[in-house]
PyMOL commands that place a pseudoatom at each C-alpha (Angstrom):
pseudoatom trace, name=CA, resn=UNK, resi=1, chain=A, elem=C, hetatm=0, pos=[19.705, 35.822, 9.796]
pseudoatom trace, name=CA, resn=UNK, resi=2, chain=A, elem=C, hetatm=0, pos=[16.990, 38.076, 11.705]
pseudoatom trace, name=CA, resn=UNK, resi=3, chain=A, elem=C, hetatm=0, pos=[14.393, 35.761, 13.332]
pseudoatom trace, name=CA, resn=UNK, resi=4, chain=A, elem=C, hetatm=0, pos=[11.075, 37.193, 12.435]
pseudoatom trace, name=CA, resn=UNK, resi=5, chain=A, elem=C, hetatm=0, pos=[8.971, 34.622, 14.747]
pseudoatom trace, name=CA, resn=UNK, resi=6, chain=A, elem=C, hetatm=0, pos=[9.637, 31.216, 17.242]
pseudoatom trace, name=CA, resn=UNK, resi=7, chain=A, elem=C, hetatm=0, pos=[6.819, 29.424, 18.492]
pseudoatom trace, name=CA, resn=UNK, resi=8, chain=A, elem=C, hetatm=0, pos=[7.152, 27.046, 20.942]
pseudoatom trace, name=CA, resn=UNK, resi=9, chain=A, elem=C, hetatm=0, pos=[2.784, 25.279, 20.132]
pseudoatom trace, name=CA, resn=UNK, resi=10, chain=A, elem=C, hetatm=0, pos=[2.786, 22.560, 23.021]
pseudoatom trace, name=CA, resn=UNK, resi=11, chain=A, elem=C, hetatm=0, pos=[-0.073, 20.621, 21.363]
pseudoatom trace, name=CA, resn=UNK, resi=12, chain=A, elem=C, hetatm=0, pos=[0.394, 17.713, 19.209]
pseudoatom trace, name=CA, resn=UNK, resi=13, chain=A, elem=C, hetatm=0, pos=[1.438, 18.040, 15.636]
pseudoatom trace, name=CA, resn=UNK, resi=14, chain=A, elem=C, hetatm=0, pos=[-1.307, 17.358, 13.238]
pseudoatom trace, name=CA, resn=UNK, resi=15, chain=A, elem=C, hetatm=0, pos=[-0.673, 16.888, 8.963]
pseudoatom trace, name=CA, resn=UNK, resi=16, chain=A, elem=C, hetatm=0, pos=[-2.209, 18.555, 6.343]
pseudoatom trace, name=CA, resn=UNK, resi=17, chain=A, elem=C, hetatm=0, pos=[-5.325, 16.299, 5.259]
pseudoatom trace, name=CA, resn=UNK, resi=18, chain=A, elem=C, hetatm=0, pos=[-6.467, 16.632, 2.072]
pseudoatom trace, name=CA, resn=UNK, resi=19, chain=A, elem=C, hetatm=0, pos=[-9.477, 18.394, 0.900]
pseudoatom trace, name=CA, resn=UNK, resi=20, chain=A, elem=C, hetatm=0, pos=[-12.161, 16.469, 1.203]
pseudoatom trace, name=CA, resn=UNK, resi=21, chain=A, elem=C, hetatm=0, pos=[-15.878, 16.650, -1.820]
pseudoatom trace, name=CA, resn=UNK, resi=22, chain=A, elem=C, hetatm=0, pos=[-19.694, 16.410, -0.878]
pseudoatom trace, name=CA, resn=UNK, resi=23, chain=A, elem=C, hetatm=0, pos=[-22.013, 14.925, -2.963]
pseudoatom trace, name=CA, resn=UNK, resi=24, chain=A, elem=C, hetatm=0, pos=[-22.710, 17.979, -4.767]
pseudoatom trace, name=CA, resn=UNK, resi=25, chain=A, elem=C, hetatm=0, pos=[-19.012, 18.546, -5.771]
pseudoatom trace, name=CA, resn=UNK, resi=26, chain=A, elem=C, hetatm=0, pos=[-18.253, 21.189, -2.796]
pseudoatom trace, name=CA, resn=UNK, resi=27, chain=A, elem=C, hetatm=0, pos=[-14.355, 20.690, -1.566]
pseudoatom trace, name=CA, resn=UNK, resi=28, chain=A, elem=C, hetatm=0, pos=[-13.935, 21.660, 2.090]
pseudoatom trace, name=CA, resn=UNK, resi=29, chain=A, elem=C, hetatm=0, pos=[-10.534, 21.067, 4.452]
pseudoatom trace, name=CA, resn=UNK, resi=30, chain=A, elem=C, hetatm=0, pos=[-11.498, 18.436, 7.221]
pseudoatom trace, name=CA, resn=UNK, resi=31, chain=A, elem=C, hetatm=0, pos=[-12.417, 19.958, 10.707]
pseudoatom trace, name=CA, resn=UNK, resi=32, chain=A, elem=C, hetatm=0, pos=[-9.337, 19.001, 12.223]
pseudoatom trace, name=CA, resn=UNK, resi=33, chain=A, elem=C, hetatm=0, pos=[-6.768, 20.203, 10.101]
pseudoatom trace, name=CA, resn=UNK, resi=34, chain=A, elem=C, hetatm=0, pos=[-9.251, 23.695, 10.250]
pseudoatom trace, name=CA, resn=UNK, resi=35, chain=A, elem=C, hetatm=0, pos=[-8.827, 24.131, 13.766]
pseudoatom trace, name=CA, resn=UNK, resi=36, chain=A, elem=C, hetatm=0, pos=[-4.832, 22.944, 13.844]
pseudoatom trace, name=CA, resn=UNK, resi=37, chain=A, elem=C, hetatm=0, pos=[-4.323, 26.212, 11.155]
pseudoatom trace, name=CA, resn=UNK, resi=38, chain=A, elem=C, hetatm=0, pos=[-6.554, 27.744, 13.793]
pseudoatom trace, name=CA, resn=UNK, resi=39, chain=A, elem=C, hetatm=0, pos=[-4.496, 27.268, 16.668]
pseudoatom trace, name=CA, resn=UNK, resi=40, chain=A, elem=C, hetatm=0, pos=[-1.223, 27.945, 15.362]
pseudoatom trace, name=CA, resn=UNK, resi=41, chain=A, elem=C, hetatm=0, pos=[-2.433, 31.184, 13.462]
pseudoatom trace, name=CA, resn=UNK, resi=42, chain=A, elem=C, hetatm=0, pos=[-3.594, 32.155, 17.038]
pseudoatom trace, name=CA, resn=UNK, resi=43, chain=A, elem=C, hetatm=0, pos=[-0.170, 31.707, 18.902]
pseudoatom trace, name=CA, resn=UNK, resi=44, chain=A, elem=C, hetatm=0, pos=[1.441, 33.253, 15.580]
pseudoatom trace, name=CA, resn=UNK, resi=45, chain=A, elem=C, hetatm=0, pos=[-0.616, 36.637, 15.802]
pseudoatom trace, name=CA, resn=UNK, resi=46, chain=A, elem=C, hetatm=0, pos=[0.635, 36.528, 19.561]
pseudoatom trace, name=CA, resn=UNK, resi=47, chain=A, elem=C, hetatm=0, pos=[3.909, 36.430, 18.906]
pseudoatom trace, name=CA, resn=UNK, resi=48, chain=A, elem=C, hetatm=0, pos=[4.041, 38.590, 16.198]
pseudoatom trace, name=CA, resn=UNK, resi=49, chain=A, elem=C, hetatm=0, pos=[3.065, 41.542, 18.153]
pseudoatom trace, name=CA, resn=UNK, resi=50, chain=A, elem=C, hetatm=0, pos=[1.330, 43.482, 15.661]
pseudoatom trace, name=CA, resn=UNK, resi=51, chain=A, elem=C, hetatm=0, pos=[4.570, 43.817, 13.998]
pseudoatom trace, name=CA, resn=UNK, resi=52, chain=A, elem=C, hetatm=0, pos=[3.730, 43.099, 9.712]
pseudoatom trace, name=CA, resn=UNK, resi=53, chain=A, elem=C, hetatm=0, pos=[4.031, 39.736, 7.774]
pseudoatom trace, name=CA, resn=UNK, resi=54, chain=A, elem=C, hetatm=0, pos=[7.648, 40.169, 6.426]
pseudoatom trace, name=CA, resn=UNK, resi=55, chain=A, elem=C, hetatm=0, pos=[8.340, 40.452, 2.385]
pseudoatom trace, name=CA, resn=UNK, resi=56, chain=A, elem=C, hetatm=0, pos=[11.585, 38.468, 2.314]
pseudoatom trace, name=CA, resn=UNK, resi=57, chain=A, elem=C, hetatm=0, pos=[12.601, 35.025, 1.910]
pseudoatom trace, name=CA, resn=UNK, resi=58, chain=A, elem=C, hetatm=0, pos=[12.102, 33.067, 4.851]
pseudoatom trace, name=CA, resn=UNK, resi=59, chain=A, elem=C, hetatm=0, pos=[13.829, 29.644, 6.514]
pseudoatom trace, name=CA, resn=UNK, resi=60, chain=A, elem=C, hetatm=0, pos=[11.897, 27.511, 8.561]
pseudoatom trace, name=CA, resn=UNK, resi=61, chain=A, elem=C, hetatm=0, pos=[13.375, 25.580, 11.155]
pseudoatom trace, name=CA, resn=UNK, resi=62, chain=A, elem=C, hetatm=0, pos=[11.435, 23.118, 12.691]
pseudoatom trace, name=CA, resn=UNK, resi=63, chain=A, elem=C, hetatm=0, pos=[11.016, 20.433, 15.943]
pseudoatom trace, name=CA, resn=UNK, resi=64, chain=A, elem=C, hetatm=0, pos=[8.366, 18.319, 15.762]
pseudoatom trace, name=CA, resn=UNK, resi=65, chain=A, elem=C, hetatm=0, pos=[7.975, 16.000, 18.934]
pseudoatom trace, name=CA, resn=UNK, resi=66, chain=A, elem=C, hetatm=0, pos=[5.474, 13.297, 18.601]
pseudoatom trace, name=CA, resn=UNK, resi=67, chain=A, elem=C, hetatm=0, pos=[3.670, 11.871, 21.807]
pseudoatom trace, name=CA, resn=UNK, resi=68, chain=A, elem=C, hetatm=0, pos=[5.604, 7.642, 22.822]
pseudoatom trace, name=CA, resn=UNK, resi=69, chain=A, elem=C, hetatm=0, pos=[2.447, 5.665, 22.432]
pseudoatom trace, name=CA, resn=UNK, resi=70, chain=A, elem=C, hetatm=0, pos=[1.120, 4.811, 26.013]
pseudoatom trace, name=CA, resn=UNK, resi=71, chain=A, elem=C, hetatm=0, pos=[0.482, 1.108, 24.695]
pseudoatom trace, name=CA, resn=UNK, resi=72, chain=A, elem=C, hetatm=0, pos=[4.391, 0.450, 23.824]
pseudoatom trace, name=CA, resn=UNK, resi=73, chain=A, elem=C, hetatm=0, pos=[5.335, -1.464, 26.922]
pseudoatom trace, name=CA, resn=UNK, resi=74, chain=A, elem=C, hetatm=0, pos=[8.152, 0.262, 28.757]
pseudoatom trace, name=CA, resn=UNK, resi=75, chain=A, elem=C, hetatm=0, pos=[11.046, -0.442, 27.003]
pseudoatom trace, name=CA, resn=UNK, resi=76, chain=A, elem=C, hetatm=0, pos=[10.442, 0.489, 24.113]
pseudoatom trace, name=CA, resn=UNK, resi=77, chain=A, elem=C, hetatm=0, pos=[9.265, 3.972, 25.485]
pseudoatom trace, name=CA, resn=UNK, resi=78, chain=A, elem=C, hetatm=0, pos=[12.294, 4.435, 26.964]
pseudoatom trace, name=CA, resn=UNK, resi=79, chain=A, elem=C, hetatm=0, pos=[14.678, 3.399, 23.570]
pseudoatom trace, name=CA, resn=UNK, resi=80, chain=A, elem=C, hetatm=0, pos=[12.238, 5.988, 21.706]
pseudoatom trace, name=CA, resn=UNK, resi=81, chain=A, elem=C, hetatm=0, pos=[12.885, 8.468, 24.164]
pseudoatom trace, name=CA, resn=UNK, resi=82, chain=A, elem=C, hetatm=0, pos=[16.205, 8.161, 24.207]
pseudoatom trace, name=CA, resn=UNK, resi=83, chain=A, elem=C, hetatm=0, pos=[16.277, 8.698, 20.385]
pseudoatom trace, name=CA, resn=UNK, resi=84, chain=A, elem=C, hetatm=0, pos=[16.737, 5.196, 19.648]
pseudoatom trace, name=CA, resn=UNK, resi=85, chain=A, elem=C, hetatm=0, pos=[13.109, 4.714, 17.979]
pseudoatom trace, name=CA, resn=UNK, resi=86, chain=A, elem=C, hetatm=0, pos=[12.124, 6.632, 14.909]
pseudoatom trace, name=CA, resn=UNK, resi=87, chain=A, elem=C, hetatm=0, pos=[9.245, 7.959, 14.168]
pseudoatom trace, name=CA, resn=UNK, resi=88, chain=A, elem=C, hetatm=0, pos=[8.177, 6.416, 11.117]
pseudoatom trace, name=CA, resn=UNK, resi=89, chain=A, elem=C, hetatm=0, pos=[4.701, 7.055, 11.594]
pseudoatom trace, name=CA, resn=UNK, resi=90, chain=A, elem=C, hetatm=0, pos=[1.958, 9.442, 10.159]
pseudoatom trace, name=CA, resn=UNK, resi=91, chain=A, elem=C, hetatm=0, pos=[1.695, 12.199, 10.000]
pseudoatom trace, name=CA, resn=UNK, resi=92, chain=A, elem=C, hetatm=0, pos=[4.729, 12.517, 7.388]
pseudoatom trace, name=CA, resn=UNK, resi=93, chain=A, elem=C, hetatm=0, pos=[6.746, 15.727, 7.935]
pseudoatom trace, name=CA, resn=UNK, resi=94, chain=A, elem=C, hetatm=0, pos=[5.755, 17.435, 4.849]
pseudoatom trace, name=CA, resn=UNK, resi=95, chain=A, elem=C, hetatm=0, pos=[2.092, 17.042, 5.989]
pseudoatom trace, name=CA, resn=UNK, resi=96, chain=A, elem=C, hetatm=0, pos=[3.245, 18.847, 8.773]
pseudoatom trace, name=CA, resn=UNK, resi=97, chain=A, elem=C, hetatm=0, pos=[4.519, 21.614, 7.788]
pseudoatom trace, name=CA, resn=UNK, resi=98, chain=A, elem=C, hetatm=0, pos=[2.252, 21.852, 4.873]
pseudoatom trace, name=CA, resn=UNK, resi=99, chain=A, elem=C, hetatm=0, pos=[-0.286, 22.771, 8.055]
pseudoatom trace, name=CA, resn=UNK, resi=100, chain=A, elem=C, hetatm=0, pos=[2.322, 24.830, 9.613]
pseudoatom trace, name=CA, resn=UNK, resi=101, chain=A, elem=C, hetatm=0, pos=[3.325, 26.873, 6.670]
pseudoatom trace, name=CA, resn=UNK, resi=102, chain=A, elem=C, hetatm=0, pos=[-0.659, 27.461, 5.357]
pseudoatom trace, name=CA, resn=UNK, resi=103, chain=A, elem=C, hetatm=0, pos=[-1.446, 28.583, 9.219]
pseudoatom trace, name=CA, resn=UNK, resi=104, chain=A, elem=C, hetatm=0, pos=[1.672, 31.184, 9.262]
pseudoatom trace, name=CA, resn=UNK, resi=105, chain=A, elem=C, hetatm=0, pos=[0.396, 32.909, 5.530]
pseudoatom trace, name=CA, resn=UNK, resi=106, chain=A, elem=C, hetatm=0, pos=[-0.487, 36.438, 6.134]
pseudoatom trace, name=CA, resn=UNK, resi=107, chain=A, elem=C, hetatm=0, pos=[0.507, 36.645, 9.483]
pseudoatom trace, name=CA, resn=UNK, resi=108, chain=A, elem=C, hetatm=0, pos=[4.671, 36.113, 9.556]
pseudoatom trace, name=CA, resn=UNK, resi=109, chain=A, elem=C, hetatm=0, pos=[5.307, 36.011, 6.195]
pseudoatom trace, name=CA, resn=UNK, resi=110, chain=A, elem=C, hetatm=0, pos=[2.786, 36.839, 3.042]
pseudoatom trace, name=CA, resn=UNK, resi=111, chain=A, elem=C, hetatm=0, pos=[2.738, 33.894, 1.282]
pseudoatom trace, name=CA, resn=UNK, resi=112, chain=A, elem=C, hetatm=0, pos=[4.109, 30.400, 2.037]
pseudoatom trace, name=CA, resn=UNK, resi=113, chain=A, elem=C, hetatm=0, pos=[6.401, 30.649, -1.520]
pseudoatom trace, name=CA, resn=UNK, resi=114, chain=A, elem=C, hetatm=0, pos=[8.873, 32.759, 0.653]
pseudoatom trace, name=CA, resn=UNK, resi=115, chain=A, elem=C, hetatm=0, pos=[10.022, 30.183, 2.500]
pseudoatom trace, name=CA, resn=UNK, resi=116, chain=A, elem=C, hetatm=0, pos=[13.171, 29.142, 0.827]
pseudoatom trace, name=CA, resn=UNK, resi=117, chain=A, elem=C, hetatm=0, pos=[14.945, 27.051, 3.581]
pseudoatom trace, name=CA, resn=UNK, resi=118, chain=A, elem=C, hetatm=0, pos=[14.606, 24.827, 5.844]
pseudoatom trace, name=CA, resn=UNK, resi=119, chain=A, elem=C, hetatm=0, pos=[15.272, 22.072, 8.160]
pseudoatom trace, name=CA, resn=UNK, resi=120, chain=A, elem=C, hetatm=0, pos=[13.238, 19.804, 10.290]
pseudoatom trace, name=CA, resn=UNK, resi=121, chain=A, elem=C, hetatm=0, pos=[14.039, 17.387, 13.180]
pseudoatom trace, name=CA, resn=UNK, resi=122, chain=A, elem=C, hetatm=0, pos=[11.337, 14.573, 13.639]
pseudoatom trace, name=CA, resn=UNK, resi=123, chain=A, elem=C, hetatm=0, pos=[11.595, 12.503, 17.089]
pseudoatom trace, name=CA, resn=UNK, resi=124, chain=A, elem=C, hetatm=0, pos=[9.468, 10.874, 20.372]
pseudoatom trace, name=CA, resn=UNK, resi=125, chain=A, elem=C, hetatm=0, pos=[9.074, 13.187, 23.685]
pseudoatom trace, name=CA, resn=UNK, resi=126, chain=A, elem=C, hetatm=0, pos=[7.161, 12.908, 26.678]
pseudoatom trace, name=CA, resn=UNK, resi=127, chain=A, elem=C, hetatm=0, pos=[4.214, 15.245, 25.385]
pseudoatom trace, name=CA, resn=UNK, resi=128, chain=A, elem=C, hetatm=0, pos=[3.919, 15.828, 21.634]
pseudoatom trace, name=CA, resn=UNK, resi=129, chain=A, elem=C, hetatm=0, pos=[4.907, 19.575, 20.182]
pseudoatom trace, name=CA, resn=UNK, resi=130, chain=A, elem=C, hetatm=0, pos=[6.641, 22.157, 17.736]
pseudoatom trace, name=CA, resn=UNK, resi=131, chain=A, elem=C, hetatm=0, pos=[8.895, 24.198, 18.094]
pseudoatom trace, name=CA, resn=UNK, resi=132, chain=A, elem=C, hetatm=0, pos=[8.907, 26.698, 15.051]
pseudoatom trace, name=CA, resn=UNK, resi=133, chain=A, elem=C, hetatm=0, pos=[11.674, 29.726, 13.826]
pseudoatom trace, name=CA, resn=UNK, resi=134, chain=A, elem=C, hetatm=0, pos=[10.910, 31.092, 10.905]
pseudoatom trace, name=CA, resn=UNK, resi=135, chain=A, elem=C, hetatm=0, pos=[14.225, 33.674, 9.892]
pseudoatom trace, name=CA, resn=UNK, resi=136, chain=A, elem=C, hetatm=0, pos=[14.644, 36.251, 7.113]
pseudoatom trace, name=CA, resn=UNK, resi=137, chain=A, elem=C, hetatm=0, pos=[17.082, 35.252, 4.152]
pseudoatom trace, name=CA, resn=UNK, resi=138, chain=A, elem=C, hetatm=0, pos=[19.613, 37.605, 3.451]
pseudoatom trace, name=CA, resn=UNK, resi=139, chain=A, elem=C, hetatm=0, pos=[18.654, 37.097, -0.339]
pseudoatom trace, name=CA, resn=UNK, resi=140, chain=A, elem=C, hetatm=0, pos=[16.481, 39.341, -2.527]
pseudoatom trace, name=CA, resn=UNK, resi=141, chain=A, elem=C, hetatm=0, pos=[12.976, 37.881, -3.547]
pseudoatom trace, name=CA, resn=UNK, resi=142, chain=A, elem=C, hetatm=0, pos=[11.878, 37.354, -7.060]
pseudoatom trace, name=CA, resn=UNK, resi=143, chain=A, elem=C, hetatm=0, pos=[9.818, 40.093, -7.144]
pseudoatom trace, name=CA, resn=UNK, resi=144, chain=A, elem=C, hetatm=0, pos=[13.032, 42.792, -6.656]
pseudoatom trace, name=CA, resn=UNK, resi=145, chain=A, elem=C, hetatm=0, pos=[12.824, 45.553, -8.783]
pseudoatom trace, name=CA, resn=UNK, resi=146, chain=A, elem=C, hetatm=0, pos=[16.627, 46.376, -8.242]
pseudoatom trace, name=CA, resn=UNK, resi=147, chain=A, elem=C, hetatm=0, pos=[19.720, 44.518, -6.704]
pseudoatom trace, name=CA, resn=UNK, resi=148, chain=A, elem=C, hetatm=0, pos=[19.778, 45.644, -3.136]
pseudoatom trace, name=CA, resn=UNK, resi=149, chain=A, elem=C, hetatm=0, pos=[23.372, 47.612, -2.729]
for i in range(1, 149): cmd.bond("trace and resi %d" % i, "trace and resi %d" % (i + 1))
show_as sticks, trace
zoom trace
């Protein structure tokens, strides 16, 4: 598989909120999901170079560290470091990479329905972040013309 783009964002992982109505029946996307897509777009464009949102299938392959609580008292921030805490807390993954997915459209890949595959790794760390590798499929897309030979 040819890796198209890794990100290593060393901010916390935020999910996808959901779209939120005025009043007057407008739908917006709250503020801080907005400026989540924001920042990841932003480190995206970086380390894509200026090279052009690829056409093929993609896999995502994800790490997504979330931040021990300060208020746990020390032993349990040491079993959750240790990997012996999940984290079954919000944000959910696939709020997660809902965000992460929407932020990467038109800038590693054209649309979010390429990505095909994928695999994610939830746990504690010290500081919360994501690392991110989004790789080319070796399979045509649904749009192919022609079998590749």
């Amino acid at each position: 598989m040819k890796t198209v783009c890794s990100l290593h964002l060393k901010f916390d992982p935020v999910g996808k909120a959901r779209a939120r109505s005025t009043k007057n029946g407008h739908h917006f996307t709250p503020e801080k999901t907005r400026c989540y897509e924001r920042d990841v777009a932003i480190q995206a464009k970086l380390a894509m170079e200026g090279r052009p949102p690829t056409e093929m299938p993609v896999k995502l392959s994800t790490a997504i560290a979330f931040k021990v609580p300060e208020s746990w008292p020390k032993w349990k921030q040491r079993d959750a470091l240790d990997g012996l805490i999940a984290p079954t807390v919000k944000p959910d993954v696939d709020n997660v990479l809902k965000a992460l997915k929407d932020a990467l459209n038109g800038i590693v890949y054209q649309d979010d329905a390429q990505v095909v595959e994928g695999d994610f790794m939830k746990f504690y760390a010290v500081q919360g972040y994501v690392i991110l590798t989004v790789s080319e499929v070796q399979k045509q897309p649904a749009q192919a013309k022609r079998v590749a030979a």
